[in-house]
N, C-alpha and C positions, 0 to 999 in steps of 0.2 A: 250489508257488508259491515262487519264491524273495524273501526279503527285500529290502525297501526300504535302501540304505544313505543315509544323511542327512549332509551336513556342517556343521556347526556352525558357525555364523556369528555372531560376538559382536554386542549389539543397538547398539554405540556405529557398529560398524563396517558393521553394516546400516545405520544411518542416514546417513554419511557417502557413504556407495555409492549409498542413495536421492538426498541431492541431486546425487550429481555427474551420476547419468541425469538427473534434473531438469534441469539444466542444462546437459546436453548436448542435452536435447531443443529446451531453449530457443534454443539456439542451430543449430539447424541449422530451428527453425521459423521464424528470419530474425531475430528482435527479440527481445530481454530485456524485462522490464515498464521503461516509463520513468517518470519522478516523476509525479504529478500537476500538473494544471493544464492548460491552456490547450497546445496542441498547437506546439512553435515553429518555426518556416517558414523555411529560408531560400532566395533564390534570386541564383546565382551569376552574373555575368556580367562578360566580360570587355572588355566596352567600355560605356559611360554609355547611361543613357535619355536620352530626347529627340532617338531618331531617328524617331518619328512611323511606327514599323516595329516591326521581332520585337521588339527589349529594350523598348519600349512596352506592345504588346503581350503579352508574359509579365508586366511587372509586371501590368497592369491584373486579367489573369488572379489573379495573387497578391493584389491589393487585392478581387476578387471573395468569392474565397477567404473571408479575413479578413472581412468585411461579415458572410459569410451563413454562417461557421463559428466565428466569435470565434477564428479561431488566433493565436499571435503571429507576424507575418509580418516578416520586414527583406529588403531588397532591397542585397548586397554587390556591391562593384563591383573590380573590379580597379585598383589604381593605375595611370597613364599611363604607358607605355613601359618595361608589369612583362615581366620576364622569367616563365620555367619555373619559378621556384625561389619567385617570389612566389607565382603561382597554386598551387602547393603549397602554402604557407603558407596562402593565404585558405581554400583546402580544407579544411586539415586544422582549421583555427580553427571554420569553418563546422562540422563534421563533428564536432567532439568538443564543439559548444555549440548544436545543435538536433537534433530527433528526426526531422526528414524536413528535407533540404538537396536543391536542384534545380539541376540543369548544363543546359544548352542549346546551348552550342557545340562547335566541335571540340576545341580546345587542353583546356578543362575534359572533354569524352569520353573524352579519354588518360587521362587524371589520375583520373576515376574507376574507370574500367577497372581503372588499377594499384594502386587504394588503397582501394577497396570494401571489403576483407578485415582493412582494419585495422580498418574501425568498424561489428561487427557490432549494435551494439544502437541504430545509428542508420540509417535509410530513406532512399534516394535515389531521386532520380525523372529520370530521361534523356528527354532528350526532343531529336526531331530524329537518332537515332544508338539501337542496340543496343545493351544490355549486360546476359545472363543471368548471374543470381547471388541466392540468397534475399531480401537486403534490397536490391534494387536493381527498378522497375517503369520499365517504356520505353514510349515510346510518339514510333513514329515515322511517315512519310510516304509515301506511292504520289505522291509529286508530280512525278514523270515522267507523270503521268497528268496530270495541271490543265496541265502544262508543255507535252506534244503537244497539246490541244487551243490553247491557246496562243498555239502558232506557227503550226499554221493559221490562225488568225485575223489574228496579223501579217502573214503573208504573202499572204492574199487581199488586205488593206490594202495592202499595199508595190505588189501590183500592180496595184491601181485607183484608188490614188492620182496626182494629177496635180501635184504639186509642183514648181516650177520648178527645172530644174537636173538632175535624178532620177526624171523620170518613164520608168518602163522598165526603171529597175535593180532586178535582182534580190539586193539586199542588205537587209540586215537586222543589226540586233547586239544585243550581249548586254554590260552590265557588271554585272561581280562585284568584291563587296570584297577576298575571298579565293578561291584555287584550294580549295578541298575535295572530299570528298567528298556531298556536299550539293548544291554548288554545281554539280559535274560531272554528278552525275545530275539536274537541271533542265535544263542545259545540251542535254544529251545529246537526253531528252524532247522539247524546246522545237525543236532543229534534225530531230528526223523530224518532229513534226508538219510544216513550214515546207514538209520535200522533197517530202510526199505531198501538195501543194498544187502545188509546181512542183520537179521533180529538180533543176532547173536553179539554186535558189535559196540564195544565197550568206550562211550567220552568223558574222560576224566578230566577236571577241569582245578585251576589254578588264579585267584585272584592275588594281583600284585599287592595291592592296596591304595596305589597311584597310577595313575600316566603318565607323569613325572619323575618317575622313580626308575632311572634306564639300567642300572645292574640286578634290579629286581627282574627283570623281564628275561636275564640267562639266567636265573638261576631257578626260576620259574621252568623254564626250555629245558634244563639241566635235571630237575626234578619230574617232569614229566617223562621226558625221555629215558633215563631212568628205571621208571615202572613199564617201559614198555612201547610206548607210543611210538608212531614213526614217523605220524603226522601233527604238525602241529597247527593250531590258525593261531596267530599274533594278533593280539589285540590290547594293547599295553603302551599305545601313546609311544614316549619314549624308551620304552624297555625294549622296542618292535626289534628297532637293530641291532643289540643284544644277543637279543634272544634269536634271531638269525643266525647272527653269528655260529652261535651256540649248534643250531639245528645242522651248517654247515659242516660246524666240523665231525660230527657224529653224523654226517652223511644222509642224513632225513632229510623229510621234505614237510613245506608248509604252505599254507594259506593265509595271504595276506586281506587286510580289511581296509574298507574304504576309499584308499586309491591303487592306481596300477604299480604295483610294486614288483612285478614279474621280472624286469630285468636287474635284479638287486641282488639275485643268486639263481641264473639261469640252468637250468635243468634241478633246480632245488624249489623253486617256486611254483607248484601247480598251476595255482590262479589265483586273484585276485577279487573278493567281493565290493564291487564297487558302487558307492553311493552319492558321489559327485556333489560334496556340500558346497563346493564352489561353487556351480550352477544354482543352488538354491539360494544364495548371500545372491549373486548376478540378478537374478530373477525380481527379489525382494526388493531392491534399490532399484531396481528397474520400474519395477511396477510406482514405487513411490513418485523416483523423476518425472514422468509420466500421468503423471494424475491417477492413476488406477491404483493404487494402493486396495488391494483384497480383505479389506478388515475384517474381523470376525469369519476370515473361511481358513479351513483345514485342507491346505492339500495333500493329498496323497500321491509320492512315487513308487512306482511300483514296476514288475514286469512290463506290463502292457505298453506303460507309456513312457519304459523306456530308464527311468529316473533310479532303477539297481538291476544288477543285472551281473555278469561273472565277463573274467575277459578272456580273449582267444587263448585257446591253449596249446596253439602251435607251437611257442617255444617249449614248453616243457614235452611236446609231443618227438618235438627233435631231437629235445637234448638224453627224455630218458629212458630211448632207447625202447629195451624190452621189458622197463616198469613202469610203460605205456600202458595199460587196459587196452585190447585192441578193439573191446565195445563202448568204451568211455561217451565217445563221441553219440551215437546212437542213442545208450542209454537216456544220458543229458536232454538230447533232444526228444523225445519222449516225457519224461518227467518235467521239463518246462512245458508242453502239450498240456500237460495233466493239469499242471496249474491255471493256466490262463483258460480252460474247461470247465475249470472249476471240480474237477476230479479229486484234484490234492485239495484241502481246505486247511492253512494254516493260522494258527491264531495267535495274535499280538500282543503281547505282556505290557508292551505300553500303553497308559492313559490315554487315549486319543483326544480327549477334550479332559484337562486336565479341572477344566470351571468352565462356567458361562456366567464370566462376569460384566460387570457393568448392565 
């Protein structure tokens, strides 16, 4: 047998060696221990509440949160007309003074992407957009799926409507606050459903330039409408009621995004493409409170399991009458078949993993 040789490790220098693997453990398992107390929340946004939409709805999600987890929650806003360089700032304030801080849009997606790395013992939660990295949990949208079924249903409307002025035309449109990737893969969705209803059918589309910008969103309504259209889908942050407005009184009809907005102009509201970012804010802080914090995974909502999806369309089934489709229903139901089949294959314009960092 030959001997064992052993090296001699002094016991100060063993100890310092044990915390630094401690500590390197800790840090590559996402999180360091944080203080005690009350878990602190925050959630970023780069344009105001009280668009009756997502930044509504993410708060509400966060006020959920808080209610039924006692966390401390605040809701940051970006200053009016911030540059790159402020959204940095609110980030990194956000980031080095709560233990789980929440992004939602694009501009804030970049900014975490490049800055996750610096705040490893605090938790980030994406939502709407990818980003693999230990202390970062995503959760984003199949809503090219809510968005082709969608446009089918606009477009059976567009062409059995009898509107004066427009009866016949196969147009249709779409306003967005912003060009994104977000916004294109809805876009995208929304215009096959429409084709596979009529190839021939025409979506002309309208960027506000904000979501913030609420008279940009009738006059967007007003221009589309206009050249024809009779359907509209809102998607314009604060512009949405507006430009409602707008669709109303020119007696069209629209598709609202994101939450149930169907009772806002009944018999003028088709449906609703709904993607419940409340429930995703809920989920996030849930998982955190809880010990499960999902780092580095991507979820996907989607048909299947429920997380987008369109809402009943019995009011609008009531209210309009004989510019009902009287296969609507049918149709819909088939073409979600198709999807979850795997028959339809739609494809996503957003990044889904924007990095894999750390």
């Amino acid at each position: 047998m030959h001997p064992q040789h052993h090296t001699y490790v002094p016991f100060t220098l063993r100890l310092v060696l044990g915390f630094a693997v401690m500590a390197l453990c800790l840090t590559f398992s996402g999180l360091t221990a944080r203080a005690e107390g009350p878990l602190r929340v925050a959630l970023l946004l780069e344009t105001p509440t009280g668009d009756h939409d997502w930044n509504d709805s993410l708060a509400a999600g966060l006020e959920q949160a808080h209610n039924e987890f006692g966390v401390r929650a605040a809701v940051i806003v970006a200053p009016a007309g911030h540059d790159d360089n402020a959204l940095q700032e609110m980030f990194r304030n956000a980031a080095q003074n709560n233990d789980l801080v929440l992004v939602a849009s694009d501009g804030l997606h970049e900014i975490l992407r490049n800055n996750a790395a610096n705040f490893r013992r605090t938790m980030f939660g994406c939502i709407d957009a990818g980003v693999r990295a230990p202390n970062i949990m995503s959760v984003t949208f199949a809503d090219e799926q809510a968005a082709y079924l969608a446009g089918a249903a606009a477009a059976m409307t567009a062409l059995q409507t009898s509107l004066p002025g427009i009866s016949g035309k196969k147009i249709i449109g779409w306003i967005s606050g912003q060009d994104t990737p977000a916004m294109r893969t809805l876009l995208s969705g929304f215009t096959q459903g429409a084709r596979i209803i009529d190839p021939e059918m025409r979506v002309i589309n309208v960027v506000t330039g904000s979501f913030a910008d609420a008279q940009a969103g009738r006059a967007a309504a007003a221009k589309l409408l206009d050249q024809g259209a009779s359907v509209l889908v809102t998607a314009c942050g604060m512009g949405n009621a507006p430009a409602l407005q707008e669709i109303a009184a020119r007696n069209a009809y629209a598709v609202a995004l994101n939450t149930n907005k169907d009772g806002l102009l009944p018999g003028h509201v088709i449906t609703s493409i709904l993607k419940h970012p409340d429930q995703a804010v809920h989920d996030i802080v849930a998982s955190a409170v809880s010990g499960h914090f999902a780092g580095k995974e991507i979820l996907v909502r989607d048909l299947r399991n429920g997380g987008v999806g369109l809402t009943d369309m019995a009011p609008f089934r009531a209210a309009a009458g004989k510019n009902y489709p009287q296969n609507m229903d049918r149709r819909l139901h088939e073409l979600r078949s198709e999807i979850l089949d795997g028959g339809v294959r739609l494809k996503s314009l957003r990044a889904r993993t924007l990095c894999d960092c750390l």
